[in-house]
PASEBA-1860 file (N, C-alpha, C; in nm, 3 decimals):
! residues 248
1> XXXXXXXX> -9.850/-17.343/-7.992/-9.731/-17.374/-7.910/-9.747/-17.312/-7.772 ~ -9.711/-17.365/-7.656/-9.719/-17.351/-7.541/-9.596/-17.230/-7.503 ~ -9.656/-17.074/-7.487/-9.604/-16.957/-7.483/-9.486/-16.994/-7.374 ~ -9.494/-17.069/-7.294/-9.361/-17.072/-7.180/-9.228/-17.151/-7.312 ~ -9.252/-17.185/-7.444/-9.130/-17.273/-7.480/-9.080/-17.161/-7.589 ~ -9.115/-17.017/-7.559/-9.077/-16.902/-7.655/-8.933/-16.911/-7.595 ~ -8.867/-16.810/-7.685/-8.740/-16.791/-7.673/-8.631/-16.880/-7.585 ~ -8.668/-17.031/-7.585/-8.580/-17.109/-7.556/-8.383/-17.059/-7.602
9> XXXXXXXX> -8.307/-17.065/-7.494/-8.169/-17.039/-7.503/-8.084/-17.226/-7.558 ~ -8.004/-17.182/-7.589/-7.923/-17.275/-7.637/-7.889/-17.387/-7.533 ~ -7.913/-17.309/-7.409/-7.887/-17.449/-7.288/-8.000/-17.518/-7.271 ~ -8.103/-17.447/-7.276/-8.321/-17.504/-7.232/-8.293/-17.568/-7.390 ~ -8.275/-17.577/-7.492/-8.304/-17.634/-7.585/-8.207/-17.769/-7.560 ~ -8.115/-17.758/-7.559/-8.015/-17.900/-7.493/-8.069/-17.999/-7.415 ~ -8.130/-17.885/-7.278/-8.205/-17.961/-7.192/-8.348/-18.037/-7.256 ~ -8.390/-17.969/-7.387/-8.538/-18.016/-7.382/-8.513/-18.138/-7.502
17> XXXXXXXX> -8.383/-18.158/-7.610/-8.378/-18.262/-7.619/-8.324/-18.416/-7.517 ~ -8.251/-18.383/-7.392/-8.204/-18.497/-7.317/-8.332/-18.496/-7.239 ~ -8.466/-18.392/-7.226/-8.570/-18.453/-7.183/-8.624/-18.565/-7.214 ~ -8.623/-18.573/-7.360/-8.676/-18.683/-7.460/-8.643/-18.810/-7.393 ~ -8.522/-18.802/-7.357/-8.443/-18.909/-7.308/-8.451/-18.966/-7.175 ~ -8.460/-18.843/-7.101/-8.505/-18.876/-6.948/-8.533/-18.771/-6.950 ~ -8.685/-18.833/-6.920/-8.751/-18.643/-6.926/-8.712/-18.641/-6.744 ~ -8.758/-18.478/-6.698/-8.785/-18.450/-6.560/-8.917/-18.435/-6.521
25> XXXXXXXX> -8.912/-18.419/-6.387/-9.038/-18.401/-6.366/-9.030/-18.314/-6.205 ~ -9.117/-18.246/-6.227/-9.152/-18.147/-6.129/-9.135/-18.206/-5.962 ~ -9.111/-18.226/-5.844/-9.046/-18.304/-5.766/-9.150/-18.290/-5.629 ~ -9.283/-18.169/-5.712/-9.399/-18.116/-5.598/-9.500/-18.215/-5.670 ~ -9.520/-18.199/-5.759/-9.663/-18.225/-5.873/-9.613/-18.391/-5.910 ~ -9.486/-18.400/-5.964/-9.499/-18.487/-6.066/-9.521/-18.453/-6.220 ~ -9.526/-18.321/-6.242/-9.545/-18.281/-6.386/-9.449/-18.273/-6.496 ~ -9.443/-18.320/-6.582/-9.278/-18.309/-6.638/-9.276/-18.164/-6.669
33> XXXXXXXX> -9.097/-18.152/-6.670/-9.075/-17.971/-6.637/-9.066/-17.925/-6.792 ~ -9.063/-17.828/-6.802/-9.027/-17.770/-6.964/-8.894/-17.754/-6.921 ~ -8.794/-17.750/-7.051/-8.673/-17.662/-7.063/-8.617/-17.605/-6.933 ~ -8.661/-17.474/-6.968/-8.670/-17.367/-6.872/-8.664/-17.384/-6.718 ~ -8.740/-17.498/-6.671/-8.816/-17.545/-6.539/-8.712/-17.600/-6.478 ~ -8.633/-17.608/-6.362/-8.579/-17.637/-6.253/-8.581/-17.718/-6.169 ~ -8.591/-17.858/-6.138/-8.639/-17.913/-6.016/-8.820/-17.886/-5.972 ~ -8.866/-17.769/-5.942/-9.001/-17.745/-5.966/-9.044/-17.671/-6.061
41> XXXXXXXX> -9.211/-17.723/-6.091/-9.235/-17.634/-6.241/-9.278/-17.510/-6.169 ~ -9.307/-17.463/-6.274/-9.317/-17.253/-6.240/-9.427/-17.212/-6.112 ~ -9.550/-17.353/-6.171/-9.701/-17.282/-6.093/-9.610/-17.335/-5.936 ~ -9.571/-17.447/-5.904/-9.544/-17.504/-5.757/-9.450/-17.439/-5.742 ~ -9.359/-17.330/-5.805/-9.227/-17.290/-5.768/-9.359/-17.162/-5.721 ~ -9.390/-17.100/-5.794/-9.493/-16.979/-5.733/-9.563/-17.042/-5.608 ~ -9.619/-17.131/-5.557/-9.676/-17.190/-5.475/-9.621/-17.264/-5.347 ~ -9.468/-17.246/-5.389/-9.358/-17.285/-5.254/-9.450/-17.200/-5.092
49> XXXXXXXX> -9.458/-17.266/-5.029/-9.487/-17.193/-4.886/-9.400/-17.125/-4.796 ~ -9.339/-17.096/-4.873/-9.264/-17.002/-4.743/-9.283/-17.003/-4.616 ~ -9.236/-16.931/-4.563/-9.243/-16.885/-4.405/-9.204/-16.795/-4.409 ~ -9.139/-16.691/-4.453/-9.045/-16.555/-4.431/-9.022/-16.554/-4.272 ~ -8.953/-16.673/-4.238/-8.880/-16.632/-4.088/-8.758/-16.592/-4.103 ~ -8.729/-16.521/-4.207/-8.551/-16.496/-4.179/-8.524/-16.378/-4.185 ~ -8.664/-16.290/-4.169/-8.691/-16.152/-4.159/-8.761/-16.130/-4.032 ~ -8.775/-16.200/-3.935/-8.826/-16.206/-3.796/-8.742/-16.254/-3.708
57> XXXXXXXX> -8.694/-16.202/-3.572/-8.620/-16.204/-3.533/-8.707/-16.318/-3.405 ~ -8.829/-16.303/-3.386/-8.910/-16.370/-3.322/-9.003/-16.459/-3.416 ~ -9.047/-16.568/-3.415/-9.140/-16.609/-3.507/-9.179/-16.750/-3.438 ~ -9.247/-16.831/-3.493/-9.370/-16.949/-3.399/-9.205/-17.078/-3.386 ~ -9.135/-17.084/-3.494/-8.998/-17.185/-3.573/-8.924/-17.106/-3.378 ~ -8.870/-16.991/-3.409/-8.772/-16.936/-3.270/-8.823/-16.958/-3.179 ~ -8.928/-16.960/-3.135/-9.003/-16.919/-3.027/-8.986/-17.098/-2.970 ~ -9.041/-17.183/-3.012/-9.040/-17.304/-3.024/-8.900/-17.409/-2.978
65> XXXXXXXX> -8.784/-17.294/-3.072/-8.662/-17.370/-3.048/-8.604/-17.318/-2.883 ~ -8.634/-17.202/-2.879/-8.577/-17.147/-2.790/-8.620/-17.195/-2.665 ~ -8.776/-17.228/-2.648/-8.826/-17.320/-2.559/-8.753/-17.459/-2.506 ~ -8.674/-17.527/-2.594/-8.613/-17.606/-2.581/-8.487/-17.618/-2.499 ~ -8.452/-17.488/-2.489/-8.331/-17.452/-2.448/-8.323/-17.453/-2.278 ~ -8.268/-17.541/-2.218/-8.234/-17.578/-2.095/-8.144/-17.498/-2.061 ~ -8.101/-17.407/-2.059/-8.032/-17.284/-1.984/-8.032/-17.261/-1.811 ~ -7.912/-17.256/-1.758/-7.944/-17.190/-1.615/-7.899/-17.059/-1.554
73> XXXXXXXX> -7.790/-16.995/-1.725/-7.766/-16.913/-1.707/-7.779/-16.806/-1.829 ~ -7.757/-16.673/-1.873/-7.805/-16.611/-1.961/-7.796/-16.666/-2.102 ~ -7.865/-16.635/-2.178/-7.900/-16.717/-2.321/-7.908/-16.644/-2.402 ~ -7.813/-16.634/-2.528/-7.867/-16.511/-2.608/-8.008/-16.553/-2.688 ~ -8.118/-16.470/-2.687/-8.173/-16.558/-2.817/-8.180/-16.648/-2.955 ~ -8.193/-16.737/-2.985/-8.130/-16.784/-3.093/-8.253/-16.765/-3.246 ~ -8.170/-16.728/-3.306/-8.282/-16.684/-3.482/-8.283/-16.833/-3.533 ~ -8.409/-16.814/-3.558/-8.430/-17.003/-3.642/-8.509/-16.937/-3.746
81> XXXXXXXX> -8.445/-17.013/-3.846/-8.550/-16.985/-3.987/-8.569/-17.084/-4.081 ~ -8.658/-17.140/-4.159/-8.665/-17.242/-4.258/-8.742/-17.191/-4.394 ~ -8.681/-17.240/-4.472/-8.746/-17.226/-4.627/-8.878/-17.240/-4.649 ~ -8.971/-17.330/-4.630/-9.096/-17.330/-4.630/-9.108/-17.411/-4.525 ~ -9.227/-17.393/-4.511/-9.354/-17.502/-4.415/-9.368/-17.652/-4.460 ~ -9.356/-17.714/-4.392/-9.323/-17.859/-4.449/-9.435/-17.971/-4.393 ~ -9.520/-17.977/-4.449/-9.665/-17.975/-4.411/-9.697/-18.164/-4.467 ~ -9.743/-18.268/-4.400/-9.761/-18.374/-4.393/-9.848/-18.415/-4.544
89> XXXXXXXX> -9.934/-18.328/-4.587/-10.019/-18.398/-4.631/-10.042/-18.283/-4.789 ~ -9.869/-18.267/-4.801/-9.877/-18.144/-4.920/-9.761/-18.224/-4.976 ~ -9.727/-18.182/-5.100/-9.616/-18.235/-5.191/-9.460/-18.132/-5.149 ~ -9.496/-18.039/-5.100/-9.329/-17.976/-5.047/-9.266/-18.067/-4.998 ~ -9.294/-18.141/-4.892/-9.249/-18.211/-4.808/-9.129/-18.318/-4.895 ~ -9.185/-18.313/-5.020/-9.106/-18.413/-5.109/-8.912/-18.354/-5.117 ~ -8.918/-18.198/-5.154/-8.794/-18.135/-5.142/-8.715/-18.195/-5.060 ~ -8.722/-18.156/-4.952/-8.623/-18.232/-4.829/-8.614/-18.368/-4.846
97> XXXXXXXX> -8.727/-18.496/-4.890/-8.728/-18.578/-4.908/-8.640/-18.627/-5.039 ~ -8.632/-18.548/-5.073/-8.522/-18.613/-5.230/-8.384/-18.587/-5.182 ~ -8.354/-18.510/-5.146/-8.215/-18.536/-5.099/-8.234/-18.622/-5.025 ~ -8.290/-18.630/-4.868/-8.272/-18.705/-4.819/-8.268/-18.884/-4.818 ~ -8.369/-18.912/-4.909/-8.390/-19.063/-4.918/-8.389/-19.092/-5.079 ~ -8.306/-18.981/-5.193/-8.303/-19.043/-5.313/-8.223/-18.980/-5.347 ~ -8.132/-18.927/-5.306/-7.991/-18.853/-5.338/-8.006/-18.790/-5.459 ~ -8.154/-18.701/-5.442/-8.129/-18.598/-5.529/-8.057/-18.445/-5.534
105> XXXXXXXX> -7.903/-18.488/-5.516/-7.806/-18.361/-5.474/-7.886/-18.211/-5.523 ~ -7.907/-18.240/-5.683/-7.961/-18.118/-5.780/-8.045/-18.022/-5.720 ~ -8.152/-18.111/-5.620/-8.314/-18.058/-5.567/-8.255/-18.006/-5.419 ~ -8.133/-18.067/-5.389/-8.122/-17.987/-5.280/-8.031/-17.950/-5.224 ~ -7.930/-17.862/-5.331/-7.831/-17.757/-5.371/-7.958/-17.680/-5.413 ~ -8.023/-17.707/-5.520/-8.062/-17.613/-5.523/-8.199/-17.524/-5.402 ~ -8.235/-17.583/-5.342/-8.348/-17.570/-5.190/-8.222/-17.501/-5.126 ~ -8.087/-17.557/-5.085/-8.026/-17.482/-4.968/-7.969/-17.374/-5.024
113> XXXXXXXX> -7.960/-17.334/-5.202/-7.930/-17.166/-5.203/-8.075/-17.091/-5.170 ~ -8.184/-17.164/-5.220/-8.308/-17.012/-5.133/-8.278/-16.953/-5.045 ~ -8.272/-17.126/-4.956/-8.273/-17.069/-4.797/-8.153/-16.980/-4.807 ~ -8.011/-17.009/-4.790/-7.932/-16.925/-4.812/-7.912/-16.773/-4.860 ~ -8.030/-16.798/-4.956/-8.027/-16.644/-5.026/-8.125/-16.546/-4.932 ~ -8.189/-16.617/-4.876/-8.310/-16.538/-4.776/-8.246/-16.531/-4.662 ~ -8.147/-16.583/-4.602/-8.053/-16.562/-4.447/-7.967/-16.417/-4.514 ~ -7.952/-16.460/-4.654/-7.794/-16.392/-4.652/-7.836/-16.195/-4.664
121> XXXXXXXX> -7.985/-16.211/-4.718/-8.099/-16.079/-4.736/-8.172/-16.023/-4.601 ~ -8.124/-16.137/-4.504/-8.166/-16.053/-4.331/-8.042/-16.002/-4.266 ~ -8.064/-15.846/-4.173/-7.949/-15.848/-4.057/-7.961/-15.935/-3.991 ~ -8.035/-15.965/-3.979/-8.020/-16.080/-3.861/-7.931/-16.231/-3.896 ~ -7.914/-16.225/-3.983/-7.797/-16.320/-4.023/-7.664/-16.235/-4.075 ~ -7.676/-16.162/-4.084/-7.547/-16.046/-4.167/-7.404/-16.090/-4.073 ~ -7.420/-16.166/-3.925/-7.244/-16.148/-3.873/-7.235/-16.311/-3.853 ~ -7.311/-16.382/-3.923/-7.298/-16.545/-3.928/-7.112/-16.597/-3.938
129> XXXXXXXX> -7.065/-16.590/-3.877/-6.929/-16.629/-3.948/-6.913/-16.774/-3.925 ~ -6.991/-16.896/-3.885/-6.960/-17.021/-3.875/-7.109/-17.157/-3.918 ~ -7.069/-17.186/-3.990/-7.177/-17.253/-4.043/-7.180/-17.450/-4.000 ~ -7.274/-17.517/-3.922/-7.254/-17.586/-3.881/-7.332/-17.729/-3.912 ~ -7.344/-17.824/-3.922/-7.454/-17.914/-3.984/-7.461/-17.994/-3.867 ~ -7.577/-18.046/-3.872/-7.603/-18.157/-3.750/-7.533/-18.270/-3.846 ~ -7.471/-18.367/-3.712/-7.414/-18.475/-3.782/-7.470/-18.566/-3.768 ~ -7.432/-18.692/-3.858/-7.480/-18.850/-3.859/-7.410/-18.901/-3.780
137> XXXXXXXX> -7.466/-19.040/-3.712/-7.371/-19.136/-3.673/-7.282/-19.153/-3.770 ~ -7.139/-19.191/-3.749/-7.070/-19.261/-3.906/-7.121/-19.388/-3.972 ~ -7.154/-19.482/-3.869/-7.242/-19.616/-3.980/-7.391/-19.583/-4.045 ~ -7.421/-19.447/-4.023/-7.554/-19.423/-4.088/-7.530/-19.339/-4.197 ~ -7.410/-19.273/-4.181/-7.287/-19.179/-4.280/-7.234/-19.293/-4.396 ~ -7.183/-19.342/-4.349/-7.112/-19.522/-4.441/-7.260/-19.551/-4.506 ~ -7.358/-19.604/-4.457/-7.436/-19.667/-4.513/-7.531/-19.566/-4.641 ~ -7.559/-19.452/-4.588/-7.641/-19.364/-4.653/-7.522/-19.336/-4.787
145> XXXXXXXX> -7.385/-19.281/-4.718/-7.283/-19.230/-4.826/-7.249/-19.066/-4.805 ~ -7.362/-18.974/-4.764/-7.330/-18.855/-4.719/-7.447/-18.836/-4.625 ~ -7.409/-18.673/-4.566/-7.527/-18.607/-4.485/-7.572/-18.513/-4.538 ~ -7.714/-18.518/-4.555/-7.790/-18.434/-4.590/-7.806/-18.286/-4.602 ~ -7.764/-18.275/-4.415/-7.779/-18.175/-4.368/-7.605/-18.103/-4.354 ~ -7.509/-18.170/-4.431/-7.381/-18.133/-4.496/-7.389/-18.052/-4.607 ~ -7.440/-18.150/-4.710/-7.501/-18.130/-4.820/-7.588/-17.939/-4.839 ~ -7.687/-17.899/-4.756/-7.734/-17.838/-4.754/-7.668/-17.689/-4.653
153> XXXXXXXX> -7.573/-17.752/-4.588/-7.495/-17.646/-4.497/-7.383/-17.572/-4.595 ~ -7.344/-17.674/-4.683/-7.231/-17.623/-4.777/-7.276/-17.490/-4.841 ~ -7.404/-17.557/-4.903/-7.439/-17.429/-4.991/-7.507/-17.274/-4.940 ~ -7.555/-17.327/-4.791/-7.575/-17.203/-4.714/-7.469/-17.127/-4.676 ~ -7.371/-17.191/-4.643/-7.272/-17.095/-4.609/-7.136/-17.050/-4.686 ~ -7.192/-17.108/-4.847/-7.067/-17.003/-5.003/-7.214/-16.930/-4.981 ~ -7.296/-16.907/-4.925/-7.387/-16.819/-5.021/-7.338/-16.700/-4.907 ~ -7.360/-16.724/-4.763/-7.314/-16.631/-4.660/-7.170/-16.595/-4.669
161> XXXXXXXX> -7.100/-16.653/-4.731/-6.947/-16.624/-4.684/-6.890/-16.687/-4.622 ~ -6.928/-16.795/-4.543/-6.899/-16.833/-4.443/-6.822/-16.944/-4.420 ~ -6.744/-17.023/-4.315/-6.667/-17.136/-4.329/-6.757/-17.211/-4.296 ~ -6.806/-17.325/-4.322/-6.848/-17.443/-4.323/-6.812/-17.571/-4.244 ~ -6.802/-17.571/-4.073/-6.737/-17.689/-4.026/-6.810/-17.789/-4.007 ~ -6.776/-17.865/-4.120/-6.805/-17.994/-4.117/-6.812/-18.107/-3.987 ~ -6.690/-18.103/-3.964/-6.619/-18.192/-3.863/-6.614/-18.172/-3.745 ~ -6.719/-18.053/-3.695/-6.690/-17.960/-3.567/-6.790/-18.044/-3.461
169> XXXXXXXX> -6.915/-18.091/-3.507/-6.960/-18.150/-3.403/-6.951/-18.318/-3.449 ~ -6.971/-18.413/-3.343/-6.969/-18.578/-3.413/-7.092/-18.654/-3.305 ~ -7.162/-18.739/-3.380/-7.297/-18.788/-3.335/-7.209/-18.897/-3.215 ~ -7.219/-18.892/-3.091/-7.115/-19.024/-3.030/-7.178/-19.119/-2.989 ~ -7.354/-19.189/-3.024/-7.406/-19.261/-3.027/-7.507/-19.231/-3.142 ~ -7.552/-19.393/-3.176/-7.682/-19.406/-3.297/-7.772/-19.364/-3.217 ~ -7.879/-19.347/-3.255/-7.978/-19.279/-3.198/-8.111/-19.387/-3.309 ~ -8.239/-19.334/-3.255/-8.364/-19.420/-3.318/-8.338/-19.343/-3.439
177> XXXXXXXX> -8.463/-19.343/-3.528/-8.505/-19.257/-3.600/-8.607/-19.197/-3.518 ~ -8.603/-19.007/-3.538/-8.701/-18.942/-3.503/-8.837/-18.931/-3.576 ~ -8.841/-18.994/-3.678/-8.974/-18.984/-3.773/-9.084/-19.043/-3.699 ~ -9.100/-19.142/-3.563/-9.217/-19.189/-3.526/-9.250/-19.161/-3.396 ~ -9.110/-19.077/-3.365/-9.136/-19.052/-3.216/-9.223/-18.967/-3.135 ~ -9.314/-18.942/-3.053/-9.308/-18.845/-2.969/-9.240/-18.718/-2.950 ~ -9.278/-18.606/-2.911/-9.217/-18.496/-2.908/-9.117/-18.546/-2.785 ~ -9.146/-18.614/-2.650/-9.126/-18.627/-2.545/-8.976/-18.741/-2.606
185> XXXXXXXX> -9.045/-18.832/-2.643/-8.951/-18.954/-2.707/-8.829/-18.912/-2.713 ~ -8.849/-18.825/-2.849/-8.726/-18.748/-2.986/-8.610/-18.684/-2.867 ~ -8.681/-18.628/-2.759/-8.580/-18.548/-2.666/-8.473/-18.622/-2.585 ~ -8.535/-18.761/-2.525/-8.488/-18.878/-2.453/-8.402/-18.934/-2.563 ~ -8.467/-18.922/-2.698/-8.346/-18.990/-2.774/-8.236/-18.960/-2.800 ~ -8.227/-18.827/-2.778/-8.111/-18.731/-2.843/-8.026/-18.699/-2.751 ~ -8.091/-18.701/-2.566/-8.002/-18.662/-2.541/-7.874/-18.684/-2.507 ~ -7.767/-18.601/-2.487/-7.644/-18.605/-2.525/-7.568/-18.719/-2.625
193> XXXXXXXX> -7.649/-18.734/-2.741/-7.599/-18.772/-2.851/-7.515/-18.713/-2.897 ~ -7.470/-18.623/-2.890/-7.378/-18.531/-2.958/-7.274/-18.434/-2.881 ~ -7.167/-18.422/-2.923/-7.037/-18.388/-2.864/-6.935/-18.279/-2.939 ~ -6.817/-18.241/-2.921/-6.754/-18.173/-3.002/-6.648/-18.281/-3.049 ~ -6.570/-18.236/-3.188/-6.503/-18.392/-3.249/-6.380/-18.298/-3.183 ~ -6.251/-18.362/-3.059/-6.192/-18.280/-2.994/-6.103/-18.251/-3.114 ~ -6.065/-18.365/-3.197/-5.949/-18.349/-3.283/-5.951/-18.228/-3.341 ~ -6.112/-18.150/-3.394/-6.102/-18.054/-3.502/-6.077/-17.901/-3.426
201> XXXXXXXX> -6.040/-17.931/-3.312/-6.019/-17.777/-3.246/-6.184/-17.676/-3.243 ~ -6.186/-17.612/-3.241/-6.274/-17.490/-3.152/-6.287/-17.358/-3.295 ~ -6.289/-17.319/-3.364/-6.337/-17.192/-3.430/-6.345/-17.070/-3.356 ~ -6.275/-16.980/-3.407/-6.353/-16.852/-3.338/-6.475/-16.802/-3.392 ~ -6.548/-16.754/-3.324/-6.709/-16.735/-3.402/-6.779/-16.615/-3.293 ~ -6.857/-16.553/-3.366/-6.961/-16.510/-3.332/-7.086/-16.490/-3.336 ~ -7.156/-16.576/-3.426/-7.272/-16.668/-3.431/-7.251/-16.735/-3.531 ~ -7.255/-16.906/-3.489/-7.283/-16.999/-3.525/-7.437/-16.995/-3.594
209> XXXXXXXX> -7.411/-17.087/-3.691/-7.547/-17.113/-3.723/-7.545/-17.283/-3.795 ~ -7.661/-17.344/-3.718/-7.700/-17.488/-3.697/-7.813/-17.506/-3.814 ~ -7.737/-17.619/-3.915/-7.821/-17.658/-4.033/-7.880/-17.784/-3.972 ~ -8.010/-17.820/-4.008/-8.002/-17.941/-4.052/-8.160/-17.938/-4.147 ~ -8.220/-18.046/-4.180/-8.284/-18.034/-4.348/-8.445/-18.022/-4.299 ~ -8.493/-18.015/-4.180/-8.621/-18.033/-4.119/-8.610/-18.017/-3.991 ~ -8.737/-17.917/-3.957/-8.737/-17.875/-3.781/-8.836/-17.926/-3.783 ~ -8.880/-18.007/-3.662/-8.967/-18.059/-3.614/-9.016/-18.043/-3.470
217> XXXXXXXX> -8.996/-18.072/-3.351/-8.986/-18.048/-3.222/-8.851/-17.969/-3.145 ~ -8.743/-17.972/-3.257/-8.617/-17.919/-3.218/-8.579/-17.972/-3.157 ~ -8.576/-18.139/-3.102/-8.458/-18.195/-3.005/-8.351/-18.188/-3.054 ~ -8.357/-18.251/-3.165/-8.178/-18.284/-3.217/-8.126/-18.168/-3.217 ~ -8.210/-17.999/-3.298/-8.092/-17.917/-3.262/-8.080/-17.845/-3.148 ~ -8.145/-17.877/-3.061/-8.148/-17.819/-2.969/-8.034/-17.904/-2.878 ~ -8.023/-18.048/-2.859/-7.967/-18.152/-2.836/-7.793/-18.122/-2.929 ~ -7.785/-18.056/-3.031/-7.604/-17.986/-3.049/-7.619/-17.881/-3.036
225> XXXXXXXX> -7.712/-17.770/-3.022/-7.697/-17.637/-2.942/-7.610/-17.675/-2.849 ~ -7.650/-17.771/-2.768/-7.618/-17.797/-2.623/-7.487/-17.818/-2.614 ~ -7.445/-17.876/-2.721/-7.269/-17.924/-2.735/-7.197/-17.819/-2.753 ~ -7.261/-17.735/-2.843/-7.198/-17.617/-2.906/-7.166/-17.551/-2.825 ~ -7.261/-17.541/-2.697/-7.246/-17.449/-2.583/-7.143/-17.481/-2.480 ~ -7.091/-17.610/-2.477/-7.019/-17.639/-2.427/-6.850/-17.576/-2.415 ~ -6.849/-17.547/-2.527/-6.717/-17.479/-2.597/-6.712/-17.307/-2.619 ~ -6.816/-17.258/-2.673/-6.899/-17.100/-2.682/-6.959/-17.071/-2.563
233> XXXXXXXX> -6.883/-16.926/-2.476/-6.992/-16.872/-2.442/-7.090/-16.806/-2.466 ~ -7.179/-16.749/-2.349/-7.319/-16.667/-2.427/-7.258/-16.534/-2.507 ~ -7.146/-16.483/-2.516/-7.138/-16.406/-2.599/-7.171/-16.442/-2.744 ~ -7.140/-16.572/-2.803/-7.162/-16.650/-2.929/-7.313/-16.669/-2.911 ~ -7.398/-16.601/-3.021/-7.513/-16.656/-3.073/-7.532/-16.776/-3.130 ~ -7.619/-16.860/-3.085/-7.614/-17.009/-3.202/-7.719/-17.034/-3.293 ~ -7.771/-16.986/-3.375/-7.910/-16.987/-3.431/-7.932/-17.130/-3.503 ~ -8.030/-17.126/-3.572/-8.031/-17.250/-3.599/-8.166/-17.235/-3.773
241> XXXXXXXX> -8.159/-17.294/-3.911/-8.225/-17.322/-3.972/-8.164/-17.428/-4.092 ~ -8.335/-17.464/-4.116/-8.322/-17.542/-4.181/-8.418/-17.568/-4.325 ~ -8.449/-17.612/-4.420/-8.537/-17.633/-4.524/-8.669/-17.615/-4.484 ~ -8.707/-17.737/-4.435/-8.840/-17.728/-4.386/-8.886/-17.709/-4.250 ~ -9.007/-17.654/-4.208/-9.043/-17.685/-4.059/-9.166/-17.670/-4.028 ~ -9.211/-17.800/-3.983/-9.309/-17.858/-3.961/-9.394/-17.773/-3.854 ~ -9.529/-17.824/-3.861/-9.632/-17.760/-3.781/-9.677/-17.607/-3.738 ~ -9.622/-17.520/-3.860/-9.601/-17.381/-3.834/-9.771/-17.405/-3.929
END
């Protein structure tokens, strides 16, 4: 007998007969999970890539976003951190991808408590009091059914404490998709896509922090930094993370 199916609990045994039924399967590999096993099996859950940026106050993810930042007047630095490295030609990349394009809520509730649990284990996130998601257009909201990067903000910020405004920023044009663009492109596409929704009023805050499910070049969040700033002065920090981030 395969030593990982010892001391199965009364819930892993539940689970390992509705496997029978629909088994799972590992969401890195493709391997079906045991009992026990979670969304990923044990070896790819050991093999997640991290980044430990949420213990760096500087790192290649900040350094990057902050570059982005069109400022003409003082700027606080902003902390960016992501769950792992989200790498083209590796199976992580799938995580973010299941929520995003197969509404696998399970795979990514459970991805946005890591991250969550690793912000909520740095000072450098310790005075987060406003938690923010990049938004959808609404006909890409209607059509999809939710946002992703909602989805994944929720659970970052019960894990911080934090309020969760949903409704605080609103996309006020469609935009391309950024998946084929140019670094140069993605920036032209975004900009001022995004606004404050006036109806939902203003928050008091003292650092914001900007979800969304993949950093890539940082237009888009850098592109509602920009909104955010509109309303916050530089006394308000705006940091920004997300699941994955590319090219680290």
């Amino acid at each position: 007998m395969d030593p990982r199916l010892k001391d199965l609990s009364l819930k892993t045994s539940l689970s390992a007969l509705l496997d029978l039924v629909l088994p799972r399967v590992c969401v890195v590999c493709g391997r079906p999970l045991l009992p026990q096993e979670r969304h990923l099996c044990l070896e790819c859950l050991a093999d997640l890539p991290r980044t430990r940026y949420a213990t760096l106050s500087h790192n290649p993810m900040a350094d990057r976003f902050n570059a982005k930042l069109q400022v003409d007047e003082y700027e606080p630095y902003a902390y960016a951190a992501a769950l792992y490295h989200y790498r083209a030609d590796a199976g992580y990349k799938k995580i973010s991808q299941a929520l995003k394009y197969h509404r696998d809520f399970g795979t990514g509730r459970w991805a946005a408590r890591l991250l969550g649990s690793s912000l909520a284990d740095s000072p450098l996130y310790a005075d987060v009091d406003l938690v923010v998601p990049v938004p959808l257009h609404w006909t890409r909201h209607w059509r999809r059914g939710y946002n992703q990067a909602a989805v994944i903000a929720r659970e970052v910020a019960r894990t911080l404490g934090a309020p969760c405004a949903e409704r605080l920023l609103r996309r006020r044009r469609r935009t391309r998709s950024q998946t084929r663009l140019s670094g140069e492109d993605k920036a032209r596409n975004v900009a001022g896509a995004f606004a404050l929704r006036k109806a939902a009023g203003v928050p008091a805050a003292r650092h914001i922090l900007l979800i969304d499910d993949v950093f890539t070049t940082g237009a888009t969040l850098s592109a509602c930094h920009r909104a955010l700033r509109s309303a916050y002065g530089p006394q308000v920090r705006i940091s920004v993370a997300t699941l994955g981030a590319v090219g680290e």
